[in-house]
C-alpha positions as CSV (number, residue, x, y, z in Angstrom):
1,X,0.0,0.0,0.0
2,X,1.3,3.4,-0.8
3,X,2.0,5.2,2.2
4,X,2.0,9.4,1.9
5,X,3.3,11.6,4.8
6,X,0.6,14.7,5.8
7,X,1.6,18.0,7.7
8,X,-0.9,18.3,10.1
9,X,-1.4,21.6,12.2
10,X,-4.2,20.5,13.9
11,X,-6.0,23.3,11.9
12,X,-9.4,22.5,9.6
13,X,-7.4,22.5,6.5
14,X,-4.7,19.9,7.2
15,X,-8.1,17.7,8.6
16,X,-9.6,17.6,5.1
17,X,-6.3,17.1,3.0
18,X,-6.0,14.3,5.1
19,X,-9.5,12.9,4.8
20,X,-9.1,13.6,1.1
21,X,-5.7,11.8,0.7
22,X,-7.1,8.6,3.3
23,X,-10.6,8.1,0.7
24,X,-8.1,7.2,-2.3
25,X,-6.9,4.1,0.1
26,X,-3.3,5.5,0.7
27,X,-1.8,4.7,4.3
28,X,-0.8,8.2,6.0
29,X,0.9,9.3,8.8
30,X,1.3,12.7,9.9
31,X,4.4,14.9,11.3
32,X,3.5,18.2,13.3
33,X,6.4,21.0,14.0
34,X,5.9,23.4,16.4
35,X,7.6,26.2,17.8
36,X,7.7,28.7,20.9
37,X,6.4,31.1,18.5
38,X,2.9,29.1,17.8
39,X,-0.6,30.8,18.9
40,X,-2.8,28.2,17.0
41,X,-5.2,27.9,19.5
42,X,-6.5,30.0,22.7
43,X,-4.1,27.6,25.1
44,X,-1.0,28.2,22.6
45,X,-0.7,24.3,21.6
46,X,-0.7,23.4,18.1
47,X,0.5,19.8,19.5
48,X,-2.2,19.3,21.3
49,X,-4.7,19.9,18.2
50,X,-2.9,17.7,15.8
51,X,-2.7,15.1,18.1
52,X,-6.7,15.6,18.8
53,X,-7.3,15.3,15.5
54,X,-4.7,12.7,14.7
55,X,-6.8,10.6,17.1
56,X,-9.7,11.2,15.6
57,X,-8.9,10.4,12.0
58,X,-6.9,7.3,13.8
59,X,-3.2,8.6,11.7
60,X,-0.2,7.9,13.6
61,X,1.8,11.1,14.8
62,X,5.0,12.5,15.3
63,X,5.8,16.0,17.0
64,X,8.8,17.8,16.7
65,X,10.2,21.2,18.3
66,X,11.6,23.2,15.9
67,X,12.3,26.2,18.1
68,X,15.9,26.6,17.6
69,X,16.6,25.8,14.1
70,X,13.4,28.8,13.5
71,X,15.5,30.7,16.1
72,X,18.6,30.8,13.7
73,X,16.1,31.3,11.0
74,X,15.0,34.5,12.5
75,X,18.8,36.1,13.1
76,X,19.5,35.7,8.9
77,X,16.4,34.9,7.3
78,X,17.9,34.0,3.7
79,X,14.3,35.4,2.0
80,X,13.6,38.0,4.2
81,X,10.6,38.7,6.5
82,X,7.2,39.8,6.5
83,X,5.5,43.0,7.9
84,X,6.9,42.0,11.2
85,X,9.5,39.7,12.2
86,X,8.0,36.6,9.8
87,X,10.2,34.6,7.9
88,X,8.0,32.8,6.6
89,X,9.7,31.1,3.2
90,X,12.4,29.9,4.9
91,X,10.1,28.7,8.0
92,X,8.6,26.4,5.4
93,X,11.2,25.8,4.0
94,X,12.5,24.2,7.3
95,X,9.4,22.6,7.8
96,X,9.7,20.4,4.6
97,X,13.1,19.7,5.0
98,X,12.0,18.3,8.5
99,X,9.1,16.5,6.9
100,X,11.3,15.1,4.0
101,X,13.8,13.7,6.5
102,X,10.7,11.8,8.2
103,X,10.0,10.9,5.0
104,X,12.3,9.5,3.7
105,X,13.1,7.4,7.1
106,X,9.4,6.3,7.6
107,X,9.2,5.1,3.3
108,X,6.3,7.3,2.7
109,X,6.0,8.0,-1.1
110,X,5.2,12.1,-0.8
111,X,4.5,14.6,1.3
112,X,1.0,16.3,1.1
113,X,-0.1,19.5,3.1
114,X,-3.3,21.6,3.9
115,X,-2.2,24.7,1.9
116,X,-4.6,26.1,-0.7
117,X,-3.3,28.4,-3.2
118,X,-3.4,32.4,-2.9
119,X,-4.6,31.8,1.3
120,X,-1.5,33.8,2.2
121,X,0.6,36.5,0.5
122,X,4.2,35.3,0.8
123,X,4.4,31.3,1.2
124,X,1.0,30.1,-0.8
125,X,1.7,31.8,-3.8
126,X,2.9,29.9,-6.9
127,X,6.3,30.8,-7.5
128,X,6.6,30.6,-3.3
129,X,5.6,27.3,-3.2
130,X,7.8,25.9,-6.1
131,X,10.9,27.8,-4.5
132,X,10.0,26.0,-0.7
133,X,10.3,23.0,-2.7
134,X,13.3,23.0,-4.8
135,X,14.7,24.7,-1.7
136,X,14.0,22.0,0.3
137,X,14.9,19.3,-2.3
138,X,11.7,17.9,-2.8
139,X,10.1,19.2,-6.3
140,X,7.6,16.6,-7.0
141,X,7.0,15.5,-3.7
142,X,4.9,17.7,-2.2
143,X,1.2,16.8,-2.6
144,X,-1.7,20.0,-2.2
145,X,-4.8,18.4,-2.3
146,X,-6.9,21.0,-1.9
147,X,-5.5,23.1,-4.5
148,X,-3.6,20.4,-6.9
149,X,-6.0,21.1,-10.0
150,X,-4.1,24.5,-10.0
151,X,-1.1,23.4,-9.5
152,X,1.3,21.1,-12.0
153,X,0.8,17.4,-11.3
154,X,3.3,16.0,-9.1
155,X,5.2,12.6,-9.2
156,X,2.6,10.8,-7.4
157,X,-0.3,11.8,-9.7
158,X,2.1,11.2,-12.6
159,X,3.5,7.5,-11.5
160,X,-0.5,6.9,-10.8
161,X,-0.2,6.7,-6.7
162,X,-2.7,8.9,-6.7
163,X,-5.9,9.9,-9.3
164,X,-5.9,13.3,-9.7
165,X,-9.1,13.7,-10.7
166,X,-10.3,13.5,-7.1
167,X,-8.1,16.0,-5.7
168,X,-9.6,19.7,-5.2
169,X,-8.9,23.1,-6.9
170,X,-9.9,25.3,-4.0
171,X,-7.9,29.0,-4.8
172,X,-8.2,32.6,-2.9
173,X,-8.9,33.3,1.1
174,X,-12.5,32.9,1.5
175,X,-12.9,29.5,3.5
176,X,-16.6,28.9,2.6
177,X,-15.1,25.8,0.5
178,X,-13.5,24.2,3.1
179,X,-16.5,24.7,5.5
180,X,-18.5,22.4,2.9
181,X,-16.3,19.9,2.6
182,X,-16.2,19.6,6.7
183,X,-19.8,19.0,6.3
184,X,-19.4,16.6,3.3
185,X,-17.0,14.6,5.3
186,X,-18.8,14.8,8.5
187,X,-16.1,16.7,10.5
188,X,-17.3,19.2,13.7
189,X,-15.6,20.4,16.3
190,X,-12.6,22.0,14.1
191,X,-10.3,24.2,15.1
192,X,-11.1,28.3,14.5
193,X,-8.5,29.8,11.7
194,X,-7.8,32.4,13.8
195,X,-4.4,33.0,15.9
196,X,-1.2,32.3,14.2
197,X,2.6,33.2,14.8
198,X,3.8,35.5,17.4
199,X,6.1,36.4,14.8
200,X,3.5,38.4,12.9
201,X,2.0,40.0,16.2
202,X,3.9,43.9,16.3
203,X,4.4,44.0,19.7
204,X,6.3,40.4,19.9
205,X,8.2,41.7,17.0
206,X,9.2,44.7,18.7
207,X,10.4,42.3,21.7
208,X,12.0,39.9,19.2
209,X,13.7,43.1,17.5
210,X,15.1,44.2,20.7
211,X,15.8,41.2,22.3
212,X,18.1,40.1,18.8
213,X,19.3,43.8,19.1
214,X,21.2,43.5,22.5
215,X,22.0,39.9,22.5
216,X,22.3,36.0,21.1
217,X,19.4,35.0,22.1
218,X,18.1,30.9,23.4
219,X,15.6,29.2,23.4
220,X,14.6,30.0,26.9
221,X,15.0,33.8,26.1
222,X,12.1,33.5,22.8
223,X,10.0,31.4,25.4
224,X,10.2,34.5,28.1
225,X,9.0,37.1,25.4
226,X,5.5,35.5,25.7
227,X,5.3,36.4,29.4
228,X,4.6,39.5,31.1
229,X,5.7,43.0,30.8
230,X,9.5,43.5,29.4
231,X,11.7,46.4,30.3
232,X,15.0,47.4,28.5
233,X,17.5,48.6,31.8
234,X,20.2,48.6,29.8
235,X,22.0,46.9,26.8
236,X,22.8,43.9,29.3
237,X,19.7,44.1,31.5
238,X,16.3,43.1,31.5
239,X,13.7,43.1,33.4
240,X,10.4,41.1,33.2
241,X,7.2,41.7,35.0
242,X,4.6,38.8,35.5
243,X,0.6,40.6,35.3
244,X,-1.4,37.3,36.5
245,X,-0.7,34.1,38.3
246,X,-0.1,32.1,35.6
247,X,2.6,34.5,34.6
248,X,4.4,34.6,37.9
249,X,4.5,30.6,37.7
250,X,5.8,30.7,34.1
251,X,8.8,33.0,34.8
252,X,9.5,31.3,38.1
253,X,10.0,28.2,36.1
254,X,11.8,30.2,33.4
255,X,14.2,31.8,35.8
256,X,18.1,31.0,35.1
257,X,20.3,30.3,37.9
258,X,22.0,33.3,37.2
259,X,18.9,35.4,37.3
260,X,17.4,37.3,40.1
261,X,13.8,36.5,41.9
262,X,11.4,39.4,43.3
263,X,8.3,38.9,44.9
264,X,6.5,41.0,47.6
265,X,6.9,39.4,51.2
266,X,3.9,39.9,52.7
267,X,1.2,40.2,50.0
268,X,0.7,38.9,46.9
269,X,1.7,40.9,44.1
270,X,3.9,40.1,40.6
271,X,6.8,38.1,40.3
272,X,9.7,39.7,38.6
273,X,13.3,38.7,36.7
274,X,16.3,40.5,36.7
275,X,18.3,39.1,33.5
276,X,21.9,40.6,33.0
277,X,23.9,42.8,35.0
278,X,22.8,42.1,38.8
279,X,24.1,45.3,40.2
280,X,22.9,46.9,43.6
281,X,21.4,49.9,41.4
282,X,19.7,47.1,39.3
283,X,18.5,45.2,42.5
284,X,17.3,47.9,44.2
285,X,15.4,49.5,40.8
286,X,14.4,45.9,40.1
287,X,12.6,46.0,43.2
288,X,11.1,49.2,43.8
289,X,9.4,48.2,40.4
290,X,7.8,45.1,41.8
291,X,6.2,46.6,44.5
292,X,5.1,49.5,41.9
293,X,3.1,46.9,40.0
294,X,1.8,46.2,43.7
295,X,-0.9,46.5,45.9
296,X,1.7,48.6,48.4
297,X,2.5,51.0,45.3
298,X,1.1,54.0,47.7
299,X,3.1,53.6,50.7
300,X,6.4,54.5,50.9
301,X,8.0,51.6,51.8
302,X,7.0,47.7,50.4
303,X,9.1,44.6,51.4
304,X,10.1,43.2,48.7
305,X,11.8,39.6,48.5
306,X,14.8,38.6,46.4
307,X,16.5,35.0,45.8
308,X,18.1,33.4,43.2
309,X,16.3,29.9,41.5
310,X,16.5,27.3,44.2
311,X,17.9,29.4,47.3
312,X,17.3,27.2,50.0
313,X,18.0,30.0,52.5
314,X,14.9,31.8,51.0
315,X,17.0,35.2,49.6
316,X,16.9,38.7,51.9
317,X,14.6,41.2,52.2
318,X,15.1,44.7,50.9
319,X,12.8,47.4,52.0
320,X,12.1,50.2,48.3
321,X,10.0,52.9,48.2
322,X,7.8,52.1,44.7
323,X,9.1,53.8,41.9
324,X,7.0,56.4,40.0
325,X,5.0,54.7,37.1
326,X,6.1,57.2,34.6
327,X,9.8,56.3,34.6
328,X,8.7,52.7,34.7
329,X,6.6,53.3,31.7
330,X,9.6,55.0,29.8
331,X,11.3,51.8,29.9
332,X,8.9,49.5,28.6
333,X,9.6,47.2,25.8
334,X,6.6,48.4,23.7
335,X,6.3,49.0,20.0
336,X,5.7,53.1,19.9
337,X,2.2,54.2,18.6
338,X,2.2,55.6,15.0
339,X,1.7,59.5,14.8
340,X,-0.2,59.4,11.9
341,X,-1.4,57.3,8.6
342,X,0.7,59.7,6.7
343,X,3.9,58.3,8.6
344,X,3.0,55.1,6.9
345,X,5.4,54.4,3.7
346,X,2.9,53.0,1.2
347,X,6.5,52.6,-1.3
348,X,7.4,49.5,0.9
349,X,8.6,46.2,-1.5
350,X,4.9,43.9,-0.9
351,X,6.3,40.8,-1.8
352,X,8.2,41.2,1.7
353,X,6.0,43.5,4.3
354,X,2.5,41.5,3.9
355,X,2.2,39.5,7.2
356,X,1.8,35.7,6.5
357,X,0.0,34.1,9.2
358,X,1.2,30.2,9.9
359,X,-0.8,28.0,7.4
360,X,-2.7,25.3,8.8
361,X,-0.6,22.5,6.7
């Protein structure tokens, strides 16, 4: 039996590809890559969806975390980005050299993906799509179900592995199409198309930017920009603010052991990070903004706690006086606000600004 490999987001396009791919009798498996920079669903988890629906349509599954090789992606992007920080050729282009790899060592005959043609402006256009896959050395072997009768037949349709006359020649961004199909083939419960990459999102971008500006940034550095507030203290320093609960628990388990811990000692409040230069000016103002983000922001003095991950000796006390909001403000990592629509330069190359959300593959 011929056995084809799918790229499965999780998302409702990668379900029908699928479904259409299984109803010509071909065995398939699918391979889901995701990344710190993945907001496919309200939780954050494209892994979780795929897997969901790889249960469902009973195809086996393998995840992969392709956060650092996007990371290096993201410091020389060899196409270029989008309108933020999206690199989003050479993310796919990634992606199907992962998927060819798996390929090849699981003997699937092609690869075959949820992308319909002209969905997004920079990877799901025509002369994209054939550059991701001679790029990625596989011209021929990647499959587009949904959109094949606009595209040139591939080796599988050619060597007769699969009849092409029952693939689909969906084209543009309306999705009223693929909300048919889910009816035709009985699927509910599918995933919204909304959310995407943080990598399209301005204000990550602006983080991303500064972060890339002022350092070599890790994993663990990407997977902090998704939490809380970020201030720039310096080109070495950083310092990161939790807003809920949930946040306070992220950074704690995000904290290096060379990082500084700030909480308030006697009432709940945020939990803070100080990244970089741990001086006693950075201490104290590392503080004093903790308890401005505080319940005790009025008095004029809050105990604020400090430890390092895993002090035993449960850290020291030091005793601030909250620092004025407008100064704390001034050094927030925050994309500025545009003046105007005039300030906008409408001369910009499209072919590289148009954002390109993550495709559901």
């Amino acid at each position: 039996m011929t056995k084809a490999l799918a790229l499965l987001s999780g998302g409702l396009d990668s379900t029908l590809a699928i479904e259409v791919i299984k109803r010509q009798g071909i065995d398939v498996e699918a391979l889901n890559i995701v990344t710190s920079f993945c907001r496919c669903t309200a939780a954050g988890s494209c892994k979780l969806e795929a897997i969901k629906v790889s249960e469902k349509l009973n195809v086996p599954i393998k995840v992969i975390n392709s956060t650092k090789d996007m990371l290096e992606i993201i410091k020389k992007p060899k196409f270029g980005f989008g309108k933020n920080i999206n690199p989003c050729i050479d993310c796919r282009i990634n992606l199907f050299r992962a998927a060819g790899k798996y390929m090849r060592e699981i003997d699937a005959s092609f690869i075959f993906t949820g992308e319909v043609l002209g969905q997004r402006p920079m990877s799901q256009r025509k002369e994209a799509m054939r550059k991701i896959d001679s790029e990625a050395d596989l011209t021929g072997y990647v499959l587009r179900p949904l959109c094949a009768k606009h595209m040139e037949p591939t080796i599988p349709e050619k060597e007769g592995l699969v009849d092409r006359e029952k693939l689909l020649s969906i084209k543009g961004r309306s999705r009223k199409e693929q909300f048919q199909l889910a009816d035709i083939f009985e699927i509910k419960d599918y995933r919204c198309p909304a959310g995407g990459c943080a990598l399209t999102d301005p204000e990550y971008a602006h983080r991303m930017r500064d972060l890339m500006k002022y350092s070599d940034p890790s994993v663990n550095d990407v997977n902090l920009l998704n939490v809380g507030r970020h201030f720039r203290v310096d080109p070495k320093t950083k310092i990161i603010m939790g807003r809920r609960d949930e946040d306070n628990t992220r950074l704690e388990s995000l904290a290096k052991e060379s990082d500084l811990i700030f909480f308030m000692e006697k009432i709940q409040g945020p939990l803070a990070i100080l990244r970089g230069e741990l001086t006693d000016a950075n201490i104290q103002l590392a503080a004093s903004m903790t308890a401005s983000y505080s319940k005790e922001q009025d008095q004029n003095l809050a105990s604020v706690k400090v430890m390092t991950k895993g002090d035993e000796e449960g850290g020291r006390v030091l005793s601030v006086a909250p620092k004025n909001m407008d100064e704390i403000r001034a050094m927030m990592i925050k994309k500025p606000l545009k003046k105007s629509a005039k300030s906008i330069d409408k001369r910009q190359d499209n072919t590289n600004t148009k954002c390109d959300q993550p495709v559901s593959v």
